[in-house]
Backbone as a ProteinNet text record, in pm:
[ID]
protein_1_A
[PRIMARY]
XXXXXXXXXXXXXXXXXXXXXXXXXXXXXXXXXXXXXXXXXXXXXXXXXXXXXXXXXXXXXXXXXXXXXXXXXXXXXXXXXXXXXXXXXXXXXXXXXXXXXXXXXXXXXXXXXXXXXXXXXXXXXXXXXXXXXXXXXXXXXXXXXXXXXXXXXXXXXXXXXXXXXXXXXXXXXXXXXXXXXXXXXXXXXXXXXXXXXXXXXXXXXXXXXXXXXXXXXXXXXXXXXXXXXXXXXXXXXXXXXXXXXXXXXXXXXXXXXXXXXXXXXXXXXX
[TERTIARY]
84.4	0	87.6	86.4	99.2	141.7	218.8	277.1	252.2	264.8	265.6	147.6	100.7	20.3	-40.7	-166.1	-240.1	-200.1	-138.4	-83.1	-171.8	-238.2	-329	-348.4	-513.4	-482.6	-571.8	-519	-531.5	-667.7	-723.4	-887.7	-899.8	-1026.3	-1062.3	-991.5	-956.1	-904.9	-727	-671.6	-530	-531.8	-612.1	-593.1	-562.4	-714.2	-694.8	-535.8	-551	-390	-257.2	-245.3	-149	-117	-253.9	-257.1	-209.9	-186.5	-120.9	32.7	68.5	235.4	305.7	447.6	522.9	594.4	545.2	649.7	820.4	869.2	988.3	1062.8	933.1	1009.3	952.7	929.8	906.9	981.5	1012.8	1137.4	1174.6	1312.9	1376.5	1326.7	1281	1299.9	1238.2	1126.7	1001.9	1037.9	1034.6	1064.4	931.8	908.7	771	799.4	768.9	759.9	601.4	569.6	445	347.9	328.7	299.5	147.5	108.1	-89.7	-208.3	-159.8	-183.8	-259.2	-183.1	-209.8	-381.9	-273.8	-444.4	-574.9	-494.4	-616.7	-731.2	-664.2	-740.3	-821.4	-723.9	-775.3	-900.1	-870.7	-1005.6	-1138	-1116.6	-1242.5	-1269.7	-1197.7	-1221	-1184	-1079	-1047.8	-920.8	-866.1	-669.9	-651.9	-481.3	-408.7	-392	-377.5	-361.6	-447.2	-589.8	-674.8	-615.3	-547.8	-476.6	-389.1	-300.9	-202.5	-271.5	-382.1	-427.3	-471.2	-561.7	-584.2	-490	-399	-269.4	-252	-237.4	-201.1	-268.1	-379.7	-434.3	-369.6	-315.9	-280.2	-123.5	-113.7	38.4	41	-97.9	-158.2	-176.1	-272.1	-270.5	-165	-85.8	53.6	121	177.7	286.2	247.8	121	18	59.1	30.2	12.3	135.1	260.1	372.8	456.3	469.6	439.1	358.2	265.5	197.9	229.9	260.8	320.8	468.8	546.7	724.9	787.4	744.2	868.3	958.9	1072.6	1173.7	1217.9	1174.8	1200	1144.3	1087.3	989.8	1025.5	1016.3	1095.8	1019.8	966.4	879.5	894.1	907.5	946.7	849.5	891.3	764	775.7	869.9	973.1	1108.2	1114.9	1258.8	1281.9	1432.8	1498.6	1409.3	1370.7	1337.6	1178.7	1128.3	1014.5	984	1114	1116.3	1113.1	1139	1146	1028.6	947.1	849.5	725.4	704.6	581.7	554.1	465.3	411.4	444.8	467	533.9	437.2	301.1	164	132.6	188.3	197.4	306.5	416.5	534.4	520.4	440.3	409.1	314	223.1	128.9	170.6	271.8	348.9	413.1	477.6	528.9	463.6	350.7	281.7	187.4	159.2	114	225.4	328.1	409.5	431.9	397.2	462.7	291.2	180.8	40.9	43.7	76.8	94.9	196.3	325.6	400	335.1	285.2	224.2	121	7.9	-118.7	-54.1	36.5	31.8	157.6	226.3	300.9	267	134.3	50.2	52.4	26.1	-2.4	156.2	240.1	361.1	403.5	421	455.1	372.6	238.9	178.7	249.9	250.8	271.1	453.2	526.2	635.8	757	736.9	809.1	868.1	997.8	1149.4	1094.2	1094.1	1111.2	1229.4	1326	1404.6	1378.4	1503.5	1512.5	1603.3	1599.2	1696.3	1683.3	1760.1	1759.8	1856.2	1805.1	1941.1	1805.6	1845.2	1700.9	1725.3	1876.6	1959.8	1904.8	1800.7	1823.9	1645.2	1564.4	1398.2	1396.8	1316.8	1266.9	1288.5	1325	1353.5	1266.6	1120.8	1044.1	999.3	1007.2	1006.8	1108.2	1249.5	1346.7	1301.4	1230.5	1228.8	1156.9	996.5	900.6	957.6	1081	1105.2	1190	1274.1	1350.2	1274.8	1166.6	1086.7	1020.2	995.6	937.1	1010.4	1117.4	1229.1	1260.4	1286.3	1331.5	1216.3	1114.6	1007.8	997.4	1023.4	983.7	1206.5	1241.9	1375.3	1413.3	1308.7	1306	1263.9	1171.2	1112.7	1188.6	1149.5	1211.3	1185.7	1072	1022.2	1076.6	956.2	1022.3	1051.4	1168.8	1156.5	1156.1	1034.9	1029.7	1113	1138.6	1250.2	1168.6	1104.9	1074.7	1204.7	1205.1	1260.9	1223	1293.4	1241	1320.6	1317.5	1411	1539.4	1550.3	1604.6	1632.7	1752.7	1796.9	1889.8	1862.2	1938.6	2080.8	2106.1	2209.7	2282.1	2211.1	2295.9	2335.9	2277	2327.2	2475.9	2473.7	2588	2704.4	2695.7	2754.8	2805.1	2706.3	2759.7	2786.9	2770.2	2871.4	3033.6	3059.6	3157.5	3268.5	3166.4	3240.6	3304.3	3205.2	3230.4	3350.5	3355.2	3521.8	3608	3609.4	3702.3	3736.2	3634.2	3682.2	3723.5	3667.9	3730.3	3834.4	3932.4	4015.9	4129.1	4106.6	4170.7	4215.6	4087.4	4141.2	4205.3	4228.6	4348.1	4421.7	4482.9	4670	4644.1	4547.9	4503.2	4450.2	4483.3	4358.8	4438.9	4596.5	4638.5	4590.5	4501.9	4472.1	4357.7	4265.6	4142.5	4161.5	4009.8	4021.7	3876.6	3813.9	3703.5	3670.3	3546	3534.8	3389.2	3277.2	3117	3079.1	3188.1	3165	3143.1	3293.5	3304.2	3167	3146.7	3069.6	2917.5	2867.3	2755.7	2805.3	2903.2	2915.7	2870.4	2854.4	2863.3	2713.1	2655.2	2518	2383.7	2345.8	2214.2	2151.2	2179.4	2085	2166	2287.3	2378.3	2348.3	2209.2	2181.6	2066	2042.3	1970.9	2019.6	1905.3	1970.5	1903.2	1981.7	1951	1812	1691.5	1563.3	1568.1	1458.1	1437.9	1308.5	1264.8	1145	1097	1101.5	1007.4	930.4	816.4	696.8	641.5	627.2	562.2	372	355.6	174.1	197.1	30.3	-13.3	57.9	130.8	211.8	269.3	357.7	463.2	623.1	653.9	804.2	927.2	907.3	1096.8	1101.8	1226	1228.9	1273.4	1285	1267.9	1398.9	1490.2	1629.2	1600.4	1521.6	1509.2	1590.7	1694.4	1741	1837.6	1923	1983.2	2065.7	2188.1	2262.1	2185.5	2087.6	2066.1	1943.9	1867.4	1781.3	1854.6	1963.9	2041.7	1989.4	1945.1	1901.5	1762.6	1673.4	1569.4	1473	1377.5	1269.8	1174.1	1133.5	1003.9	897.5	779.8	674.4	583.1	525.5	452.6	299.9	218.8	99.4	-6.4	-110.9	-152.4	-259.4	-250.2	-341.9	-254.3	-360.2	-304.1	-314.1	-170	-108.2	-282	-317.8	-419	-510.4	-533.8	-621.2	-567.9	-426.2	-353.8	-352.1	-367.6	-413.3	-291.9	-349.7	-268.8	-288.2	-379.7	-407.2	-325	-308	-215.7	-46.7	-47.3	86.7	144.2	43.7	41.9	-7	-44.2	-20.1	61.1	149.9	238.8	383.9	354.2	451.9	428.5	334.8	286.8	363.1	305.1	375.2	507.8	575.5	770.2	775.3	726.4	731.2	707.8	708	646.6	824.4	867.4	991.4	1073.1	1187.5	1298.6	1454.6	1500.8	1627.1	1778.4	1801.3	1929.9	2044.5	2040.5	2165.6	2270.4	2203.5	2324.8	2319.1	2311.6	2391.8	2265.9	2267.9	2197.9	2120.7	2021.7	1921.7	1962.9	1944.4	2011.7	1934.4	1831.2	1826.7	1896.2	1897.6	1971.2	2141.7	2187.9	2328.4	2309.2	2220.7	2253.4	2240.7	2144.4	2156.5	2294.3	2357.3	2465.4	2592.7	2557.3	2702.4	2624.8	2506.5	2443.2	2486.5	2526.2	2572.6	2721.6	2790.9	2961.5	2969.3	2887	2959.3	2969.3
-119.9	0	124.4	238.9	337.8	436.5	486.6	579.3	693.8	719.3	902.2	945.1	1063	1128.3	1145.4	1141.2	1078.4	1231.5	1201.1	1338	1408.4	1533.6	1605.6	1581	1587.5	1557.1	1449.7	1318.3	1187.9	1174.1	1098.8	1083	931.8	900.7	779.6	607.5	664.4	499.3	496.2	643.9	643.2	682.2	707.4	712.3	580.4	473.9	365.2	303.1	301.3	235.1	287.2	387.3	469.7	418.1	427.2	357.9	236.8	159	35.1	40	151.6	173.6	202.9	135.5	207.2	315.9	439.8	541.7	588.4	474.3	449.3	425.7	351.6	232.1	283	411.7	483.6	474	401.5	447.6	591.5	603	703.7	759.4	709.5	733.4	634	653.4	618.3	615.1	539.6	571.2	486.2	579.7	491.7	474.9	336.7	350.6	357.3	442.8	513.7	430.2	309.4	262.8	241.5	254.6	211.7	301.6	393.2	481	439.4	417.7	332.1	228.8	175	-5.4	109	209.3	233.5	281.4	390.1	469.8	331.3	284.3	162.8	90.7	37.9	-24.4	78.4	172.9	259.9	314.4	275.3	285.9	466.1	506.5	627.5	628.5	783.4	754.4	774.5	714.4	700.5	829.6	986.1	1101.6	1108.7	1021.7	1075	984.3	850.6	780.4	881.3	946.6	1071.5	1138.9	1230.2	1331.9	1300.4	1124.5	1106.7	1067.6	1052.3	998.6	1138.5	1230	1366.4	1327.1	1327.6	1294	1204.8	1127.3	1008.2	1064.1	1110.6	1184.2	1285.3	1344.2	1414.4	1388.3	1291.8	1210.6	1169.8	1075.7	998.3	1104	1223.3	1358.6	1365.5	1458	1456.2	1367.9	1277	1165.7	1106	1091.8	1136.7	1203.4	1355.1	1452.3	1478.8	1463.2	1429.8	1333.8	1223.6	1082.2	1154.8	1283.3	1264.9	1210.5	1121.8	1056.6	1157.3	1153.6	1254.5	1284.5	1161.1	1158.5	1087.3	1109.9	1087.5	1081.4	993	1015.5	908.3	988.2	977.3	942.3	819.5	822.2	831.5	969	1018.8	1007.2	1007.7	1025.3	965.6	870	825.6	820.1	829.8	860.8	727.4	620.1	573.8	597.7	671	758.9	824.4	871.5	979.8	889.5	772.6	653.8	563.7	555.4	423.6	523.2	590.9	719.7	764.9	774.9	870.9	987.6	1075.9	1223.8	1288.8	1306.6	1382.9	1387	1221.1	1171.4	1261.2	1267.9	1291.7	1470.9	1497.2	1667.8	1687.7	1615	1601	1604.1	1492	1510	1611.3	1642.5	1814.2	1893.6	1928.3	2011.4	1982.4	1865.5	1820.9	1898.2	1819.9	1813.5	2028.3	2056.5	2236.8	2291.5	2233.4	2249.5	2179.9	2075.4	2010.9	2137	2136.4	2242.4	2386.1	2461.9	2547.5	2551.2	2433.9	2416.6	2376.1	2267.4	2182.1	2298.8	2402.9	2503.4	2516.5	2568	2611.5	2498.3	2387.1	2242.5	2227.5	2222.4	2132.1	2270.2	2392.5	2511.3	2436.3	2443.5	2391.3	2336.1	2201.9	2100.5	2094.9	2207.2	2256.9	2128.4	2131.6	2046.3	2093.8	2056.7	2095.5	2008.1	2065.1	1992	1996.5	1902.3	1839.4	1775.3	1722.2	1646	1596.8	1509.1	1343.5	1287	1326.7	1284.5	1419.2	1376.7	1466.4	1592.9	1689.7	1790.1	1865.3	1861	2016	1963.7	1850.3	1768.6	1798.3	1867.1	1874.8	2005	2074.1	2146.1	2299.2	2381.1	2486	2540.3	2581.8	2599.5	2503.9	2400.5	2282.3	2321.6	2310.2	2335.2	2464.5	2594.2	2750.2	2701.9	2635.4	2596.9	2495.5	2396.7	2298.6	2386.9	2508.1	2535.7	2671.1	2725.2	2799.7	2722.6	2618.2	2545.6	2489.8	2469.4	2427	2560.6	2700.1	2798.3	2866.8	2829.3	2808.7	2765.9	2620.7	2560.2	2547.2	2629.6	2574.8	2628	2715.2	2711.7	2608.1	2537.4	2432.3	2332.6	2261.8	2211.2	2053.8	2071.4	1927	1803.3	1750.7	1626.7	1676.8	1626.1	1645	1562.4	1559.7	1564.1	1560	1470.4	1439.6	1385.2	1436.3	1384	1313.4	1212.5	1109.7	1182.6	1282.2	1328.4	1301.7	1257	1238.5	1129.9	1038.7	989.8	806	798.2	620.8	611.9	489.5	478.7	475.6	360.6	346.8	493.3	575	696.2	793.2	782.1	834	753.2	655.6	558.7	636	611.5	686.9	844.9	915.5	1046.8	1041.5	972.3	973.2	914.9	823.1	768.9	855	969.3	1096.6	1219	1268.7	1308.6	1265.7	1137.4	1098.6	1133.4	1136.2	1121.9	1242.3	1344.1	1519.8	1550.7	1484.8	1549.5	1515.4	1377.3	1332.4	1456.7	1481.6	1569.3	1661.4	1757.6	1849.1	1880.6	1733.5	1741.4	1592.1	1680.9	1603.9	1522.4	1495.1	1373.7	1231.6	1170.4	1035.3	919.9	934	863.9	883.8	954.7	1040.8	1016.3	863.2	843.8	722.6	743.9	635.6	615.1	493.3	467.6	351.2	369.8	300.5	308.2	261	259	442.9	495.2	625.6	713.6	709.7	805.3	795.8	687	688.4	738.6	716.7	737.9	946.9	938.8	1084.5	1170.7	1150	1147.6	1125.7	1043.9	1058.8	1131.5	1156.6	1239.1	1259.3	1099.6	1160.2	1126.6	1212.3	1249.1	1280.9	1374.7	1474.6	1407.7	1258	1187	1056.4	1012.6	841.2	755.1	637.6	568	464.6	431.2	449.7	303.4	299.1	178.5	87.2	164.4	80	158.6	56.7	93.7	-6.2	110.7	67.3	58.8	-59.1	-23.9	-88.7	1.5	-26.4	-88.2	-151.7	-210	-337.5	-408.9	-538.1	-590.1	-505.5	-501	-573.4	-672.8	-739.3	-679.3	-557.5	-523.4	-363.2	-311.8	-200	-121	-135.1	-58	36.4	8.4	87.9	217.4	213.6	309.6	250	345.1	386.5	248.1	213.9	74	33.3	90.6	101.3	135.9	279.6	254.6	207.9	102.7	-7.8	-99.7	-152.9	-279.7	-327.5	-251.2	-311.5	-271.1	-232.4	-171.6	-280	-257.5	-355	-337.8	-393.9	-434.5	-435.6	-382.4	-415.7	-364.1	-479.1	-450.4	-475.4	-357.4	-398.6	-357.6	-453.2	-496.4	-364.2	-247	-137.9	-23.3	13.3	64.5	236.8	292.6	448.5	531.3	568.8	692.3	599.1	476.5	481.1	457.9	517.9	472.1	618.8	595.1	704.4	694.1	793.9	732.6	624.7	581.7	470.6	339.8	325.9	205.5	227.6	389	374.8	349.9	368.5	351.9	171.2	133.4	7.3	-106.9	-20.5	-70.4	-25.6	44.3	112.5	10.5	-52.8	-128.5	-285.1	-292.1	-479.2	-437.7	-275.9	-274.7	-338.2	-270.5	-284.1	-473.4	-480.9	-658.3	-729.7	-668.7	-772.7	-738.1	-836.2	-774.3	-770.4	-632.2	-617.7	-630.5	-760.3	-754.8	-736.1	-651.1	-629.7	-716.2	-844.8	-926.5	-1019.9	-949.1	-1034.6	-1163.5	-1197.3	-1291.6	-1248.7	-1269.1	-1244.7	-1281.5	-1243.8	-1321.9	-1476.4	-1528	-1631.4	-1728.4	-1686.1	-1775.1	-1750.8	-1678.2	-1645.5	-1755.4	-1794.2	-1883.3	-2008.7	-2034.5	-2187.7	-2198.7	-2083	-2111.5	-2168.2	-2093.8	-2097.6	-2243.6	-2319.5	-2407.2	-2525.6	-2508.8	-2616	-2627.4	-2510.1	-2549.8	-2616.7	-2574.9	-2661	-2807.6
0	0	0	-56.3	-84.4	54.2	65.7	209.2	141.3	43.8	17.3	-7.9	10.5	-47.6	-183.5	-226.1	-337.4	-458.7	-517.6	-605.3	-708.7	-669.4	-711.5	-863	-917.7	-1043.5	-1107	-1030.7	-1060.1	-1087.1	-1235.2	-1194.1	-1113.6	-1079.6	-1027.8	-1042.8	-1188.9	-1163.8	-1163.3	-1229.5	-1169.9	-1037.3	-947	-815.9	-772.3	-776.3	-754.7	-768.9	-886.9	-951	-850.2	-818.9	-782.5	-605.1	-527.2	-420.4	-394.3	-533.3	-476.5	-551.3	-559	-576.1	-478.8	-481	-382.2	-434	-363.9	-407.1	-451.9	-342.4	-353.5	-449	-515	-617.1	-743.7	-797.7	-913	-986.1	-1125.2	-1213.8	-1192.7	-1257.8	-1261.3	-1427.3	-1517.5	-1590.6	-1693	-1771.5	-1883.8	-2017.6	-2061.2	-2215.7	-2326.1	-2391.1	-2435	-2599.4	-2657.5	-2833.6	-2846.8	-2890	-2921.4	-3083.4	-3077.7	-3178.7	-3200.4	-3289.8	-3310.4	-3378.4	-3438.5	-3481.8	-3622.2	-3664.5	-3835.5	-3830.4	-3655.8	-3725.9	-3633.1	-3529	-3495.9	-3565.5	-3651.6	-3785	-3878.6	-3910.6	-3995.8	-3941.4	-3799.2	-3768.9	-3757.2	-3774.1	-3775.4	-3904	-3987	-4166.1	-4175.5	-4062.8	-4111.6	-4187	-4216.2	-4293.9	-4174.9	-4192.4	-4081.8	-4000.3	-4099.3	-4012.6	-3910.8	-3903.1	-3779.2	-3674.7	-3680.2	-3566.8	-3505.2	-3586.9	-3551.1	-3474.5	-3527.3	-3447.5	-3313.3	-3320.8	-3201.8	-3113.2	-3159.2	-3091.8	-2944	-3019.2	-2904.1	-2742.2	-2775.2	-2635	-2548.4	-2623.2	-2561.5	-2460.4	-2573.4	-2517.3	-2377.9	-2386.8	-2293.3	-2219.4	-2174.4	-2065.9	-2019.7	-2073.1	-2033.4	-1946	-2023.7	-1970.5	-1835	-1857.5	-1726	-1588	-1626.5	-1531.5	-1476.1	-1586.4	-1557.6	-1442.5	-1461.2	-1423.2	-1279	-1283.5	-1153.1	-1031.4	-1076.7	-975.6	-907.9	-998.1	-971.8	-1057	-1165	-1273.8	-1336	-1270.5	-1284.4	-1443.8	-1514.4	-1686.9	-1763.5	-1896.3	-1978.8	-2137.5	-2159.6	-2382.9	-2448.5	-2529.7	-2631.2	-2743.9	-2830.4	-2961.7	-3036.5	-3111.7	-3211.9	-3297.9	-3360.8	-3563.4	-3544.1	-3630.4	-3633.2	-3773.9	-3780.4	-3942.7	-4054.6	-3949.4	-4098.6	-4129.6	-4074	-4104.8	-4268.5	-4284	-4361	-4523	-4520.7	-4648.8	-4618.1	-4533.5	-4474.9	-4491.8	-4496.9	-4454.2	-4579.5	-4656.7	-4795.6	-4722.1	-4807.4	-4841.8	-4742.8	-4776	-4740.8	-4596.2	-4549.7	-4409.3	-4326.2	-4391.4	-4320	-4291.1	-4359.2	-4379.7	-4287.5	-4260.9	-4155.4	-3988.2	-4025.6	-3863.7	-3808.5	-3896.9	-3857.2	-3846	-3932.3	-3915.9	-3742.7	-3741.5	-3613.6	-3481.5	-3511.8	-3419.3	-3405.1	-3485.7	-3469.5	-3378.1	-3375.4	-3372.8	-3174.6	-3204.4	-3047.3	-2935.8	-3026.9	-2905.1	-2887.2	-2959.5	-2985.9	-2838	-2892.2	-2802.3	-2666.6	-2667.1	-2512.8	-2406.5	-2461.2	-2349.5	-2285.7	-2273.4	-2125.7	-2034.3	-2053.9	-2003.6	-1961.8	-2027.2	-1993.4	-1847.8	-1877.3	-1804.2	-1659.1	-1651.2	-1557.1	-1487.9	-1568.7	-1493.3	-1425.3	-1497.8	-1433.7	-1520.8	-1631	-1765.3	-1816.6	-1838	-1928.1	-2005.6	-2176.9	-2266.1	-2323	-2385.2	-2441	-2599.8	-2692.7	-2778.8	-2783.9	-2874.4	-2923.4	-3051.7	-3135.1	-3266.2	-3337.2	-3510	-3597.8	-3594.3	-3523.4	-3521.4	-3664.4	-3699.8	-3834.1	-3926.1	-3941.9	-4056.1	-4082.3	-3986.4	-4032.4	-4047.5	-4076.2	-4168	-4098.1	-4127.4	-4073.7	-3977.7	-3976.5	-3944.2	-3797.4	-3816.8	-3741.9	-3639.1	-3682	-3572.2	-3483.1	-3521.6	-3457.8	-3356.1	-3412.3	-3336.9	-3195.5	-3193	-3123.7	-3017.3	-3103.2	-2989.3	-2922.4	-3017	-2925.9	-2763.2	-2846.8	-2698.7	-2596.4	-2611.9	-2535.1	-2436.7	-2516.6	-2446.1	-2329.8	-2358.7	-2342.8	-2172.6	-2197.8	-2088.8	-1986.1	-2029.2	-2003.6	-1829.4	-1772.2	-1635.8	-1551.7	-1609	-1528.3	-1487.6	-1350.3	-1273.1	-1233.2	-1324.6	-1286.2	-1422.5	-1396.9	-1561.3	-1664.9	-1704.8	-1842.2	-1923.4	-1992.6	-2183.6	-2283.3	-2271.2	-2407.6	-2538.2	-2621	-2779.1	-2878.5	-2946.6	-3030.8	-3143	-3219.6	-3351.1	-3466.8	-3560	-3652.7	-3600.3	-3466.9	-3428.8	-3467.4	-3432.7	-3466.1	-3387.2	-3346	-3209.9	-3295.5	-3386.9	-3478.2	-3501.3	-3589.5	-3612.9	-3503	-3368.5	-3206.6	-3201	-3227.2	-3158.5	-3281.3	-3432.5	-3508	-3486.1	-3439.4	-3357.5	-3302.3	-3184.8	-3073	-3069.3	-3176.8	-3157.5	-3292.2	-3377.2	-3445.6	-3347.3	-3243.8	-3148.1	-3032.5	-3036.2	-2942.9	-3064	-3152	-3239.4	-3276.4	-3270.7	-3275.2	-3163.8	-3050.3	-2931.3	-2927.3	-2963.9	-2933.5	-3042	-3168.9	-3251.5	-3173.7	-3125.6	-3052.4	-2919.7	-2873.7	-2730.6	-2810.1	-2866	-2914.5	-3005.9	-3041.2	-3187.1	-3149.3	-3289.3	-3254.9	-3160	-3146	-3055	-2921.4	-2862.4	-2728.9	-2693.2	-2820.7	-2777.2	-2751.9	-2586.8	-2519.5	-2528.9	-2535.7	-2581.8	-2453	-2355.9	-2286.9	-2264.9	-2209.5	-2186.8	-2150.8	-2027.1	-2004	-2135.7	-2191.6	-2264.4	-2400.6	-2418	-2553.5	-2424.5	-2322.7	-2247.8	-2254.5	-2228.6	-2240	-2373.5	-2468.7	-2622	-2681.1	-2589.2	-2664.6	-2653.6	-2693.7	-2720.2	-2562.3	-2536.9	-2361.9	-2255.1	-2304.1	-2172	-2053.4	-2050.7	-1984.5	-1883.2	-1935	-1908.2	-1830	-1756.2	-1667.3	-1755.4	-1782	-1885.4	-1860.2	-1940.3	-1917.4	-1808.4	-1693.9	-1605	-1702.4	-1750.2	-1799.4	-1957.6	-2066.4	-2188.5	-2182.9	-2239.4	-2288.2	-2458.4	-2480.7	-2633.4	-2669.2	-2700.5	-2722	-2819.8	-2870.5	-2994.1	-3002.8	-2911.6	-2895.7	-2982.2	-3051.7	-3122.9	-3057.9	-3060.6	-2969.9	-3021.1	-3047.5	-3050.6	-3054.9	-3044.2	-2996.5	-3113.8	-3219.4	-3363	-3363.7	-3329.8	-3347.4	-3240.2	-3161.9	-2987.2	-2864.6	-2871	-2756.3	-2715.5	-2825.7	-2837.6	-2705.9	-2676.3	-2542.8	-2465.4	-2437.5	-2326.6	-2215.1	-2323.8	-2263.6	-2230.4	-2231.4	-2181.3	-2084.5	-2009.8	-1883.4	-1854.4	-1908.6	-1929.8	-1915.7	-1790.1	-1794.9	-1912.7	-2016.2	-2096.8	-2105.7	-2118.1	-2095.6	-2219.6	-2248.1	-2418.2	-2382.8	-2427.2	-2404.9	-2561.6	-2550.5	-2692.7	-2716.2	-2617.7	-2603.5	-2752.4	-2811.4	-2930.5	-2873.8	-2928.3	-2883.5	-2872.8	-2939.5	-2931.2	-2821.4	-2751.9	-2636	-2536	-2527.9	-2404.3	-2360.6	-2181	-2113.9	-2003	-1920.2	-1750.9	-1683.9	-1670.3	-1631.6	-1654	-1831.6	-1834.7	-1831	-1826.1	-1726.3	-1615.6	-1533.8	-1390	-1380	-1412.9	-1503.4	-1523.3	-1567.2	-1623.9	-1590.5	-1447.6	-1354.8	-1233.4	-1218.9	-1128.6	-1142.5	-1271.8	-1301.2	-1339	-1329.6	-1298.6	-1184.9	-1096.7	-965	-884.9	-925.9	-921.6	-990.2	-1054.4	-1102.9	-1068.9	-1037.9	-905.9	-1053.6	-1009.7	-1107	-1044.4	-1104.9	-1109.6	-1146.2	-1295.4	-1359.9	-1401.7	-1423.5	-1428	-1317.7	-1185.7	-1091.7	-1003.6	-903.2	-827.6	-744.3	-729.3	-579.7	-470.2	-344.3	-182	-238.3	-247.7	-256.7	-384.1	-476.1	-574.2	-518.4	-451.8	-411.9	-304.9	-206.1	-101.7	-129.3	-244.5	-280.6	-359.6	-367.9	-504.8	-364.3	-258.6	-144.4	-57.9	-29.3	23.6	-82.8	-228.5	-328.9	-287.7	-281.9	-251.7	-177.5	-51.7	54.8	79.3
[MASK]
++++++++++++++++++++++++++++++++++++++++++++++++++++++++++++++++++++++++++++++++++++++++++++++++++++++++++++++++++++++++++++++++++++++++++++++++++++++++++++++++++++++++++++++++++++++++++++++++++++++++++++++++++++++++++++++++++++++++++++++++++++++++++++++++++++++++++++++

């Protein structure tokens, strides 16, 4: 049962949900693949842009609710590089235009809720207009103190690892040359996109999709899993809290042994 205080906000059934969390044991840090958009539209015989549009809400809720509990960090994969070849033209014009329409509308909301927004991906590489709008909103929210919002825009986990490991290699140029680089888990963790970030405790992917689509490659290594067959535009707070709940239920070891599998291992030596 729940020790802290019920965090303003919550409707009826993320209350419920929330009451049987331990506070303690909140990830540090959310990372969601945002998938369902497409069959959702489809099963309702609409185009896919209305899965998109309804998608926002979803996002709304989630932040929100987020935000509200204390989850110190939140990243969103919205657009990734292979978007831009997989997506009809008309589609891909849509999202931006979405995505410049969402930051616009949701400032007031994120300010509220006291949200640093952030990004992660090749941002130099979308559309001029796009970039003003992203870093308007960033400058925007860049007092806030609470979660931050990290959006996946134009991002691959692949081409992060590629920048980052161009980046040791300029840095190394400019203190004494390439004999002077030392390449170890830090330095490349230093180098990537979410430096600024703790690497995620738990992703989530809707629409029950089994793999993680070139998101956030290194630093899920250790990243608890959790796939649920609920498609993006009807996922709310609720099945985050959810699905923050059945984290909470699996014990992480990093590799190593539990006290009990460690004592049958020292109860076998002897």
């Amino acid at each position: 049962m729940s020790h802290a205080k019920l965090p303003a906000g919550l409707d009826r059934k993320e209350a419920e949900i929330y009451l049987g969390l331990n506070p303690d044991r909140l990830p540090k840090h959310i990372a969601i693949i945002m998938d369902g958009n497409g069959r959702w539209a489809r099963r309702r015989h609409l185009p896919r842009i209305a899965g998109h549009r309804a998608g926002v809400a979803a996002v709304r809720s989630t932040v929100e609710t987020a935000a509200r509990i204390g989850i110190p960090a939140l990243t969103l994969y919205a657009f990734s590089e292979e978007n831009w070849k997989k997506r009809p033209r008309t589609e891909v014009n849509f999202l931006m235009r979405l995505l410049q329409r969402y930051l616009r509308q949701e400032l007031p909301t994120l300010n509220r809720n006291n949200i640093r927004l952030e990004y992660i991906g090749r941002e130099r590489e979308l559309a001029p207009e796009v970039q003003e709008r992203m870093q308007w909103a960033r400058e925007a929210t860049a007092d806030n103190t609470g979660m931050v919002l990290t959006l996946a825009l134009n991002y691959s986990a692949r081409s992060e690892l590629v920048d980052a490991f161009n980046s040791l290699v300029q840095a190394a140029a400019r203190n004494g040359g390439i004999k002077h680089l030392q390449v170890d888990e830090d330095a490349i963790s230093r180098h990537l996109y979410t430096r600024h970030l703790p690497d995620p405790d738990m992703v989530v992917r809707t629409s029950g999709e089994m793999r993680l689509s070139n998101f956030l490659l290194w630093q899920l290594a250790y990243a608890e899993i959790f796939v649920t067959e609920t498609l993006w535009p009807d996922f709310r707070g609720s099945h985050l809290l959810g699905a923050i709940a059945e984290y909470q239920k699996r014990e992480r070891r990093y590799g190593g042994l539990n006290d009990l599998a460690g004592e049958a291992g020292r109860v076998a030596e002897r």
